[in-house]
C-alpha positions as CSV (number, residue, x, y, z in Angstrom):
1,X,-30.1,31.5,-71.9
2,X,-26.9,29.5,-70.7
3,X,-26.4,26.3,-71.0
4,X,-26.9,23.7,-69.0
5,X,-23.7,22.1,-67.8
6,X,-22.9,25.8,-67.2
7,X,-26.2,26.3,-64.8
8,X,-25.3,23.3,-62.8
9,X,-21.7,24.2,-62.7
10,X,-22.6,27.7,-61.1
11,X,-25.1,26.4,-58.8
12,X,-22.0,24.0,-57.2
13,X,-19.6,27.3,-56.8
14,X,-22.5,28.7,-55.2
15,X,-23.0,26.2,-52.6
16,X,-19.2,25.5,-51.8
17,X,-19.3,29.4,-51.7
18,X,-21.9,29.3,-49.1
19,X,-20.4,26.5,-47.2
20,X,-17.0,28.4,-46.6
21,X,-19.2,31.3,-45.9
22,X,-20.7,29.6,-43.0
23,X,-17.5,27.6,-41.9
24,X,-15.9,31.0,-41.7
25,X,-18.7,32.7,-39.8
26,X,-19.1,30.4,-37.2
27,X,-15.8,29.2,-36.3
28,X,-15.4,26.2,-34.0
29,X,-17.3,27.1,-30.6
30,X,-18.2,25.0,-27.7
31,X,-14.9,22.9,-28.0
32,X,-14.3,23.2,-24.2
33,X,-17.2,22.1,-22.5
34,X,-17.6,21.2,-18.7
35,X,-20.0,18.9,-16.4
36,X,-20.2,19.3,-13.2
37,X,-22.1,17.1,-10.2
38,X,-23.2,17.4,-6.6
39,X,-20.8,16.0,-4.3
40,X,-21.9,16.7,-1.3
41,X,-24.1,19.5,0.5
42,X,-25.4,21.0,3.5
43,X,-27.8,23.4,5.1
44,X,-26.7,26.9,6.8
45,X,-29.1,27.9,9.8
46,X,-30.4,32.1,8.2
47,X,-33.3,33.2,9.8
48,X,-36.8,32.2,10.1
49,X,-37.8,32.1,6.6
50,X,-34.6,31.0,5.0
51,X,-31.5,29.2,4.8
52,X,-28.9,28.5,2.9
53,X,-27.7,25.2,0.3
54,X,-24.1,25.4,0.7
55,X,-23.0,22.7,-2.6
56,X,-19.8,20.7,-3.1
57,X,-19.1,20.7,-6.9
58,X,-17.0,18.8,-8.9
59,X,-16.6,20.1,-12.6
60,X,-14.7,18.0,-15.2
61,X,-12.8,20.3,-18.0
62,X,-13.3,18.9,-21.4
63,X,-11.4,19.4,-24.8
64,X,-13.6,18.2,-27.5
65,X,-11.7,19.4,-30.3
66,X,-9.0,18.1,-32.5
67,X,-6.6,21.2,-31.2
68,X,-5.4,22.6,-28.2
69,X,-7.1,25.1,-26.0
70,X,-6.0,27.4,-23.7
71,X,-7.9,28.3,-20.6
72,X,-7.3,31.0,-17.9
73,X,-6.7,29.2,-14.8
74,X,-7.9,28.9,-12.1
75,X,-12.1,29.5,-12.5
76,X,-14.3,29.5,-10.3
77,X,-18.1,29.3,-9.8
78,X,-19.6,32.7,-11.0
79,X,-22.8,32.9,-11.7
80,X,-25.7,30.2,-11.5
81,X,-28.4,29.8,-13.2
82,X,-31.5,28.0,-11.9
83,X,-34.3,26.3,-13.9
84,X,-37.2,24.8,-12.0
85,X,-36.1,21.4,-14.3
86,X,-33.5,19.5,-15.8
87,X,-35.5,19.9,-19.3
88,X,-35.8,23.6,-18.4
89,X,-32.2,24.3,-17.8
90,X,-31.4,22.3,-21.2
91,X,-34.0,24.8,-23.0
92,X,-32.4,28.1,-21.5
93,X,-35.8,28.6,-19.2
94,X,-34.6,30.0,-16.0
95,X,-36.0,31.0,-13.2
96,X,-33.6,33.2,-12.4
97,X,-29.8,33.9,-12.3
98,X,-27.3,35.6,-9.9
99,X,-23.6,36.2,-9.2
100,X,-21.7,35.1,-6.1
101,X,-19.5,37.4,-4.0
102,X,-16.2,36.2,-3.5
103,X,-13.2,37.5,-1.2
104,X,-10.0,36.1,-2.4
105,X,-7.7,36.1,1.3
106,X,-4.4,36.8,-1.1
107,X,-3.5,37.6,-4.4
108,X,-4.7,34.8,-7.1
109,X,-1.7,34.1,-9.8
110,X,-3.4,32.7,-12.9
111,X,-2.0,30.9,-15.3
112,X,-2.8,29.9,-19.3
113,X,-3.3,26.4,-18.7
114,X,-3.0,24.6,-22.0
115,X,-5.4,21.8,-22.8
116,X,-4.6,19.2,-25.4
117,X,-7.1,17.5,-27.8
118,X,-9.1,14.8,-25.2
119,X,-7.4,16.0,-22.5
120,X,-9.4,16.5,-19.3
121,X,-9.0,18.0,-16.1
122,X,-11.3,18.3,-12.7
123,X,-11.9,21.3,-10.6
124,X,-13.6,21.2,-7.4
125,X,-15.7,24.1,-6.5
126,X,-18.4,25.9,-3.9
127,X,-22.1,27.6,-4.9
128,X,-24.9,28.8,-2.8
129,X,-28.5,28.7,-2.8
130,X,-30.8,30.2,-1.0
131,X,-33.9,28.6,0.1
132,X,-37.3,29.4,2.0
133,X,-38.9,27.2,4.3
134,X,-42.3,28.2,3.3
135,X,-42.8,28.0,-0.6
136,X,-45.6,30.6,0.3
137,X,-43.3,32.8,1.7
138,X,-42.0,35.7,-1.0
139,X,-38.1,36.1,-1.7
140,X,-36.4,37.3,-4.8
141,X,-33.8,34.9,-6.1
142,X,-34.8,32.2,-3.7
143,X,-35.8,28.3,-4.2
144,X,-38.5,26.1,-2.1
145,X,-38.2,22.0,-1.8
146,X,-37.5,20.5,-5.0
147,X,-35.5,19.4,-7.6
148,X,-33.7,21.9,-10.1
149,X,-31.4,22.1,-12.7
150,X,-28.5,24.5,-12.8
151,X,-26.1,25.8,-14.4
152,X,-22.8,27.2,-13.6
153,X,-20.4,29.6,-15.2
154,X,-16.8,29.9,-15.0
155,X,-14.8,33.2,-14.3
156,X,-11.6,34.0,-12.9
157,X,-12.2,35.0,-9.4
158,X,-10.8,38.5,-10.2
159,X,-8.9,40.8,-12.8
160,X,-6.5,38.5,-14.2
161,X,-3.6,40.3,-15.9
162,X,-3.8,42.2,-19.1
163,X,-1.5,39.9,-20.7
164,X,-3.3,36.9,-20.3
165,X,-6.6,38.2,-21.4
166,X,-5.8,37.5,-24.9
167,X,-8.6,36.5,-27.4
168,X,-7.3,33.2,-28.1
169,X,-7.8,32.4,-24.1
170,X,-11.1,31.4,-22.2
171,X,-12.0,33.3,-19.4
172,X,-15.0,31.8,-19.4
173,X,-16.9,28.3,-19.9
174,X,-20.5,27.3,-18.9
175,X,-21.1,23.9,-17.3
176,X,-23.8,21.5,-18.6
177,X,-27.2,21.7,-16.9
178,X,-27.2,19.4,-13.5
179,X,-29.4,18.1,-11.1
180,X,-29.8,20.0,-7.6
181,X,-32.2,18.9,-4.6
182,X,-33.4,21.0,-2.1
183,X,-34.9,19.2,0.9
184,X,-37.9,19.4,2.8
185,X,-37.6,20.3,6.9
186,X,-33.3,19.6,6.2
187,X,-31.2,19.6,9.0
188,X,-30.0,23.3,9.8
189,X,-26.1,24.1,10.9
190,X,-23.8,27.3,11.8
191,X,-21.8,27.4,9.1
192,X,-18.6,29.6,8.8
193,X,-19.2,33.0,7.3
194,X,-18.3,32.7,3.5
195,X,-19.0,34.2,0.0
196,X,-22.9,33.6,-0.8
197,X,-24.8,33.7,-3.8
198,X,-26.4,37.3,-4.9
């Protein structure tokens, strides 16, 4: 049987070794985090069952950690992600998800933006809803009246370059859930053609 002092000492490598075990499996994630708010919204006439919530977002860029990160810029509402609540949103229940469609007019040049420890930046941004009139009324992907929480994620609008798709780059960050309202009876209006939700 060993002795004692030896026992104790082998039970403290074994939990140092399991500590830098599990500091070297899960490496520092979620250092770049991103909240984003309504600024301002408006209601595109569709037919007579639905319409769509056409959302102003601002989305502030966040560096948590205590080195820099780099992020492929720009990014660009992707895909949302709609919980029926706040609470729901925070727990990962959604109602459903979907892409958007976008239709870049000219070639994008993206860039590896570098972000510094604390360093913040704000990116304004569009995303689409689409919404029924009658809550009876049966459409995939859809919303009724209410208040939701969503979430957006960040992509480059298309292929960036090979070069810059590196691993120690971000091509992608998720916002923190957020409050969206969808009124009742809202005021309809033509609104330009433009890339909607899918």
């Amino acid at each position: 049987m060993l002795p004692m002092p030896m026992i104790f000492a082998i039970f403290l490598l074994s939990v140092t070794l399991n500590l830098v075990a599990q500091q070297t499996q899960q490496p520092e994630s979620g250092v770049v985090g991103a909240k984003a708010h309504v600024v301002e919204q408006k209601y595109c006439r569709g037919d007579a069952d639905a319409f769509t919530v056409s959302f102003d977002v601002e989305m502030v860029i966040e560096n948590s950690s205590k080195r820099p990160a780099y992020l492929l810029w720009p990014l660009v509402p992707w895909v949302g992600k709609v919980a029926s609540s706040i609470g729901d949103a925070q727990a990962r229940k959604f109602l459903y998800e979907q892409s958007a469609s976008h239709y870049p007019q000219e070639q994008i040049h993206f860039e590896r933006l570098k972000l510094e420890p604390g360093q913040k930046i704000s990116k304004g941004g569009e995303y689409y809803l689409i919404a029924r009139h009658d809550p009876a009324f049966t459409l995939p992907n859809s919303v009724s009246a209410g208040t939701y929480g969503l979430v957006l994620v960040l992509r480059p609008e298309e292929e960036p370059p090979a070069e810059l798709q590196g691993s120690e780059t971000l091509q992608s960050i998720t916002t923190d859930p957020f409050v969206v309202r969808v009124p009742h009876h809202p005021k309809l209006t033509v609104c330009e053609a433009q890339g909607k939700a899918r």
